[in-house]
C-alpha angles and dihedrals in degrees: 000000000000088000097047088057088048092049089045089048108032090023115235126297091266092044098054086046086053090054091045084055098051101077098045084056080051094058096048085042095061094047091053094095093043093049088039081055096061126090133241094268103034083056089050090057093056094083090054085047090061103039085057101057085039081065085042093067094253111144119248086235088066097054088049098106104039086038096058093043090054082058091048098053091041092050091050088046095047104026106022089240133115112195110237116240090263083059097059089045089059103044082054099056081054091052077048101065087248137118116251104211091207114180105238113278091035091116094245085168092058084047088066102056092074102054094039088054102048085038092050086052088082081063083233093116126244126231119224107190127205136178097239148027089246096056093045093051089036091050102038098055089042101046085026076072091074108033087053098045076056098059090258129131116242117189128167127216108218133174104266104042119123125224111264075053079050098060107036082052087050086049095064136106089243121014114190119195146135115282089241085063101052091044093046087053096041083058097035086056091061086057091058115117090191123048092215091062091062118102103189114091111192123315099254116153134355126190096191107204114214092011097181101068085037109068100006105046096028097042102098088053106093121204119242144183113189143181124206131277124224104238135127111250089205087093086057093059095038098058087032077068097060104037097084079052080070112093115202114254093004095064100009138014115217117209102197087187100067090020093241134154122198135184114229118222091250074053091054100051083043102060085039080063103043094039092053096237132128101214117019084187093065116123083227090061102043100108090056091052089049078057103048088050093054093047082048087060102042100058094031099048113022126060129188121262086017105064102007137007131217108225128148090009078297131127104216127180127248120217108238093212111038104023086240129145118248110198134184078018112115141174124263142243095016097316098112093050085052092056093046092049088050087054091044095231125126117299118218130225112270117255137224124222112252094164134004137156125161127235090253096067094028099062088039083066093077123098087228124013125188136164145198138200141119097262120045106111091083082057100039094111098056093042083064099040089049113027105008089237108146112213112227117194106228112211110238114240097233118040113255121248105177116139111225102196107207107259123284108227120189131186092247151029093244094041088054093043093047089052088049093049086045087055093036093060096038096059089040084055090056093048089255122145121226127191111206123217125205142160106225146035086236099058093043094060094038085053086042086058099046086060101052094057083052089051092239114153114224149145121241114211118194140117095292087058092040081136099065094040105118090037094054098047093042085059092045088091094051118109113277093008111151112189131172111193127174125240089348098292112187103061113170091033108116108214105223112209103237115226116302092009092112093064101045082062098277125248117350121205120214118195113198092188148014106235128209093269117059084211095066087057095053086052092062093044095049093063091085133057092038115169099359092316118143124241145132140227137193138165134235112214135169141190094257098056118128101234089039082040097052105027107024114016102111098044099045100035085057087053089047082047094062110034080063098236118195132219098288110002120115140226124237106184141151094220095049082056095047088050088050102049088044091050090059095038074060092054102040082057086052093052105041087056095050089054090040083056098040084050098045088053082044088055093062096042076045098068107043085050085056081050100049096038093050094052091046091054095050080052091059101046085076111222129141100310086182105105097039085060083050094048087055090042095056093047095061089051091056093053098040082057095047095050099046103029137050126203095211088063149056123283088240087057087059125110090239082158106069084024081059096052096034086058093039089051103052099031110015142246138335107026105106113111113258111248106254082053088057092063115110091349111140124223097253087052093050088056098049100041085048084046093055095057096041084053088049094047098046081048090048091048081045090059094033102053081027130234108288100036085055084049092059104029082055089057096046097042087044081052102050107041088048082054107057094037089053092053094045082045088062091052094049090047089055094042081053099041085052098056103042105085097073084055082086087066086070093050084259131145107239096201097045091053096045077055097062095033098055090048089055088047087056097044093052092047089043088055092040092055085049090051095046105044089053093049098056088041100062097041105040120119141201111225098220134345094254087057083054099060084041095062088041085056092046090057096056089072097022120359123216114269093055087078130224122327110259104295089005115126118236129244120249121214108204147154121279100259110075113252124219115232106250093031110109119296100254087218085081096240097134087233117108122267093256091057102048137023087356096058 
C-alpha cells in the first residue's frame, strides 16, 4: 500500500528515467534547424569536430545532443528516415549502459545508430550483436549508409573470414556481427601463438540486439571450441543397443520438471545383464555407466525435431527458444555421440574442451554493455542481478490498439488443433493474415498437415526453412498469408501490413501454445499492431500441454471439471489465466536459478581463464621472460628444500636422496653439493650455494644456445606447456563439475566444494607448468651449431614459438643421438618421443 503512494507521488522508477531523458530530446530537438542548415560537407566534418575536443579532454556525454542530431539529419539525407523522439530516448538509454524494451516496428535498428555513433567517436570500436548472419550483413550495409556518409568505418564478422578479413574488420569504426562470432574469436585469440595473429582489439563498447534471447535464453549454452579425443565411437553402439530393453518407471524414473533421467536400482541390474558386466559401479566401469546414462538421456529427454533435428546425415541442435539451427554447435561430454548412435548416422569422435566461456562472462567483459529488444521487463530482475543492466520501458510512438482475446483451453490436444485449423480457415476466407506461433518443429508440420487437408495455402517457418527465414516473415502481413512459425523465428524482421489488410483487422496472432517464458509469448504477440496498426492475438491451450501437463494440470483440469466442459468446447476463465500465468512465473524462476548456478561455477572457471589468458598474452608480448623462468626456478628450489630439510637438524639427517634426484630432475645433473661440502652447511646455505649453480648454468645455456634463440625457446616452451595443461585442466573441471552434486548427499555444499577443489585443481596445474617449463628448459638440447643458425634464419621471418606455418611440419630440438619414435622423449618428461618433443 506504502509503495503504491510513493509510485502515485514520486511516479514509478521508468517513469523518473524517462523525466531525466527529456530534456536531453529537447536539446537535440532545438539543433535540428541549424544542423539541417549545414551542407553535405560541412555534416560530414562534424565527426572530425568532435574527435578533436574528445582529444581535448571534453566528456562524450557532452557531445550527446549535437551528436545525435548529427545522426538525425544524416539518417533523413541517406535513408530517407528521421528517428521519432522515442527513438532518441531510446538510443540514449543505450549510450547510457542500459537495456531499451522497444514494441516490435518501432525501428530499434534505427535506435542504434545514435549511440554507436557518439560511442565510435573514442576510435575504440564499438560491437553491435545479432542474432544472425542475415541481420548482421542486412544491418550493417542499411544503417552502414549513415556511419560512412559520416566519415565513419563499417565492417561485418561473418562466419568464413579468415583472419587477416577478421582483423581488418576488427579494425573498423562499427563492427556488426553474431554474438557466436565475437565469442568464438574472443576464444580462438587465447590459442594465438603471435600477437600479431589476434583480431579482437579491447572490448569497448556492445549494443546487443534482441537481448533477450541473447543472454537470457542463450546463456546456459557455453561456447566451445574443441579438439578431438582419442577415443574409440564402437561403446557407443554398443550401449545405444540396449537402451529401448529399459522400461519407465520399472528400469529408470524420468522427472520432465527438472529434465532429469535416473536408473532404478531394478535399471541398474538390467543394463549389468544386458552389458555383460558384473558391477556397473566398478571403478573400473565407470566410464561405461557414464555411457549408459548418456544414452539414458538421448532416447528419455530429447526427441527429434524438437530438440534436435537429422539433416545431411548430421545431428544439429535446435535452439529451444527461438526454432534456429545451431550448427557446428554440439553437446557436450558424449551427449551429442549418443544422439548420433540413436539416429544411426555416423558418430563423431568425442572432443575434448580447449577453450570455452559462456555468454554470461563473456558480455560482462565489455567496458559498457547495453541491449535492445521488445521484451526485457519480465527479465528485468536477472539482467541486474547478472549483468547490471537496468531495463528501461521506451514509449511507442503511435498507441497501441491490438486486441489480445483470453486464452482459449481445450481438454485435449486434437480438440484444441482442430479449433485452431476452424479459426484458421475462417480468417483466410476473409483475406486476413494470420501468423501462426508454436513451440516445436513436430507440431508445425503436424498443423501444416492438418491445412492442407483442409486446402489452406501457407508457408511453414521453422529450423528446417532457416533460409528462408527473413522472406517468409516480411509476406506474413500480406492479405490471405497464412504462416506458422516456431518459437517466433524471424525476429528483426519488421511485418509490413499488404494493401486493404488494415481494414480487414490487420494482422491476427494465434498462439497454439503457451511456452515455458511469458516473454516468448510477448514476442509472438508483439508482431502485430506495430506502429498504430491494428491486429489481435489469442492463444489455444489444453489440458495435455506440456507447460498446462508439468506445472498446472491438477489445479486447472479440476476448474475445467466444474465448470462441466463438453467435448470441444472450450473454457474462457479468469482463474485458468491466472494458473497459467502463475505456472510460467514458476518456470521463469526455475529457469533464472538454474542460469544464476551455471554462472556462479563459471565464475570460478572465470577467474583461473583471466588468469591463464593474462599470463599467455604477457607471453606474447615478447619481453625478457628470463627472470620469470628464474622466479619459477627458484620456487621449486624453495619447495624441494622445504620437503626434504629441515632447518631445526643436522645435514645427515637430511633426505639428500630424494633432494639428489628433485634437483637432477628439474635441472640436471651434477649440482648437488659434494658431501664434505654438505658438512656443517645450514639449510639456508645449501639453497643458496645450489641457487647459485642453477643461476651459472642457465647463464651458461644462455651463452651456449645464445641470447636471442633462449629468448624465444623460453616463450614457446612457456606456451606450450600453458597450453596442454590447460586443456587437460578443462577435462579435469567437467569431470568435477560432474560429480559435485552428489556432494549434497553428504550434507555438503556443493558450490562451495567445487570451490576448494577447483583451487586446488589450479594450484596443482600452476605448480606443474612451473615444474615443467623449467624442466625442459634446463634439459633441452640443439642438435649442431649449423641447426642452430637454421633455426636462428627461420625466426627472422617466424620465430620459433609461433609454431609451424598451417600443414607444415614442426621442427624438433633435440639431443645429438637419434631418438626412436616411441623411446623415451630425451626432454625427461616421462611421455614418448612421438607425443611430446617429437609431435
Amino acid at each position: 500500500m506504502i509503495g503504491g503512494l510513493l509510485k502515485k507521488i514520486f511516479g514509478t522508477q521508468n517513469e523518473r528515467n524517462l523525466k531525466r531523458i527529456a530534456p536531453l530530446v529537447d536539446e537535440i530537438n532545438r539543433l535540428e534547424p541549424s544542423i539541417r542548415a549545414l551542407s553535405d560537407a560541412d555534416l560530414k566534418a562534424k565527426t572530425g569536430q568532435f574527435r578533436q575536443r574528445l582529444d581535448q579532454g571534453e566528456p562524450l556525454d557532452d557531445l550527446l545532443p549535437e551528436a545525435f542530431a548529427v545522426v538525425r539529419e544524416a539518417a533523413v539525407r541517406t535513408l530517407g528516415m528521421r528517428p521519432y523522439d522515442v527513438q532518441m530516448i531510446g538510443g540514449i538509454v543505450l549510450h547510457q549502459g542500459k537495456i531499451a524494451e522497444m514494441k516490435t516496428g518501432e525501428g530499434k535498428t534505427l535506435v542504434a545508430t545514435m549511440p554507436v555513433y557518439l560511442n565510435a567517436l573514442t576510435g575504440k570500436g564499438v560491437h553491435v550483436v545479432t542474432v544472425n548472419d542475415y541481420l548482421a550483413k542486412r544491418d550493417s550495409q542499411w544503417m552502414g549508409e549513415v556511419y560512412r556518409f559520416l566519415g565513419l568505418s563499417v565492417s561485418c564478422i561473418v562466419h568464413g573470414l579468415d583472419d587477416r578479413e577478421r582483423k581488418e574488420a576488427y579494425g573498423c569504426d562499427v563492427i556488426y556481427g553474431t554474438n557466436n562470432e565475437f565469442g568464438f574469436d574472443y576464444l580462438r585469440d587465447n590459442m594465438k601463438f603471435r600477437l600479431e595473429d589476434m583480431v579482437q582489439r579491447e572490448l569497448h563498447y556492445a549494443i546487443v540486439d534482441e537481448v533477450d534471447s541473447i543472454l537470457i535464453d542463450e546463456a546456459r549454452t557455453p561456447l566451445i571450441i574443441s579438439g578431438p579425443a582419442e577415443k574409440s565411437t564402437q561403446l557407443y553402439v554398443r550401449v545405444n543397443r540396449i537402451i529401448p530393453n529399459l522400461k519407465e518407471d520399472l528400469h529408470y524414473t524420468k522427472e520432465e520438471k527438472t529434465r532429469t533421467v535416473t536408473l532404478t536400482e531394478e535399471g541398474v541390474a538390467a543394463a549389468e545383464s544386458l552389458l555383460g558386466v558384473e558391477n556397473l559401479y566398478d571403478p573400473r566401469n565407470m566410464d561405461l555407466l557414464h555411457h549408459v546414462q548418456q544414452a539414458l538421456r538421448a532416447h528419455v529427454l530429447f526427441q527429434k525435431d524438437v530438440d534436435y533435428i537429422v539433416k545431411g546425415g548430421k545431428v544439429i541442435i535446435v535452439d529451444e527458444f527461438t526454432g534456429r539451427l545451431m550448427p557446428g554447435r554440439r553437446y557436450s561430454d558424449g551427449l551429442h555421440q549418443a544422439l548420433e548412435a540413436k539416429e544411426g548416422v555416423q558418430i563423431e569422435n568425442e572432443n575434448q574442451t580447449l577453450a570455452t566461456i559462456t555468454f554470461q562472462n563473456y558480455f560482462r567483459m565489455y567496458d559498457k554493455l547495453a541491449g535492445m529488444t521488445g521484451t526485457a521487463d519480465t527479465e528485468a530482475e536477472e539482467f541486474a542481478k547478472i549483468y547490471n543492466l537496468e531495463v528501461v520501458i521506451i514509449p511507442t510512438h503511435k498507441k497501441m490498439i491490438r486486441q489480445d482475446h483470453p486464452d482459449c483451453i481445450y481438454r485435449t490436444e486434437k480438440e484444441k488443433f482442430e479449433a485452431v485449423v476452424e479459426e484458421i480457415k475462417e480468417l483466410h476466407a476473409l483475406g486476413r493474415p494470420v501468423l501462426v506461433g508454436t513451440v516445436s518443429i513436430d507440431k508445425s508440420e503436424k498443423l501444416s498437415k492438418m491445412l492442407k487437408r483442409q486446402g489452406i495455402p501457407h508457408q511453414v517457418l521453422n529450423a528446417k526453412h532457416h533460409e528462408k527465414e527473413a522472406e517468409i516473415v516480411a509476406k506474413a502481413g500480406q492479405k490471405g498469408a497464412v504462416t506458422i512459425s516456431t518459437n517466433m523465428a524471424g525476429r528483426g524482421t519488421d511485418i509490413v501490413l499488404g494493401p486493404g489488410v488494415a481494414e480487414l483487422g490487420g494482422l491476427h496472432i494465434l498462439g497454439t501454445e503457451r511456452h515455458e517464458a511469458r516473454r516468448i509469448d510477448n514476442q509472438l504477440r508483439g508482431r502485430a499492431g506495430r506502429q498504430g496498426d491494428p491486429g489481435s492475438s489469442r492463444f489455444y491451450l489444453s489440458l495435455e500441454d506440456d507447460l498446462m501437463r508439468i506445472f498446472a494440470a491438477d489445479r486447472i483440469s479440476g476448474l475445467m471439471q466444474r465448470v462441466g466442459m463438453e467435448e470441444g468446447e472450450p473454457i474462457e476463465h479468469r482463474l485458468v489465466s491466472k494458473a497459467i500465468e502463475n505456472a510460467q512465473s514458476r518456470v521463469e524462476e526455475q529457469n533464472f536459478s538454474i542460469r544464476k548456478h551455471l554462472l556462479e561455477y563459471d565464475d570460478v572457471m572465470n577467474m583461473q581463464r583471466e588468469v591463464i589468458y593474462r599470463q599467455r598474452r604477457e607471453a606474447l608480448q615478447g619481453g625478457n621472460l628470463k627472470e620469470t623462468i628464474l622466479d619459477m626456478a627458484r620456487e621449486l628450489l624453495d619447495e624441494i628444500l622445504a620437503a626434504t630439510t629441515d632447518e631445526k637438524s643436522y645435514a645427515e639427517d637430511w633426505d639428500l636422496e630424494t633432494l639428489s634426484k628433485e634437483i637432477q630432475r628439474l635441472f640436471g645433473p651434477g649440482l648437488l653439493p659434494s658431501s664434505q661440502e654438505l658438512q656443517d652447511v645450514s639449510q639456508d646455505e645449501l639453497g643458496e650455494m645450489l641457487w647459485d649453480r642453477i643461476r651459472d648454468r642457465y647463464d651458461a645455456r644462455e651463452k651456449e644456445f645464445g641470447e636471442p634463440l633462449l629468448r624465444d625457446l623460453e616463450n614457446y616452451v612457456l606456451l606450450q606447456t600453458l597450453d596442454s595443461l590447460w586443456k587437460d585442466h578443462l577435462l579435469n573441471m567437467d569431470h568435477l563439475k560432474e560429480g559435485i552434486g552428489l556432494r549434497g548427499y553428504a550434507q555438503q555444499d556443493p558450490l562451495v566444494v567445487y570451490k576448494k577443489e577447483a583451487h586446488e585443481l589450479f594450484d596443482d596445474m600452476i605448480h606443474r607448468l612451473k615444474e615443467e617449463t623449467v624442466r625442459i628448459l634446463f634439459h633441452i638440447q640443439i642438435q649442431r651449431e649449423d641447426e642452430v643458425e637454421e633455426l636462428r634464419r627461420e625466426q627472422e621471418d617466424q620465430p620459433m614459438f609461433y609454431g609451424p606455418p598451417e600443414g607444415a611440419k614442426p621442427k624438433t630440438v633435440v639431443k645429438k643421438k637419434k631418438v626412436g619414435r616411441n623411446a623415451p622423449c630425451p626432454c625427461g618428461s616421462g611421455k614418448k618421443y612421438k607425443k611430446c618433443c617429437g609431435r
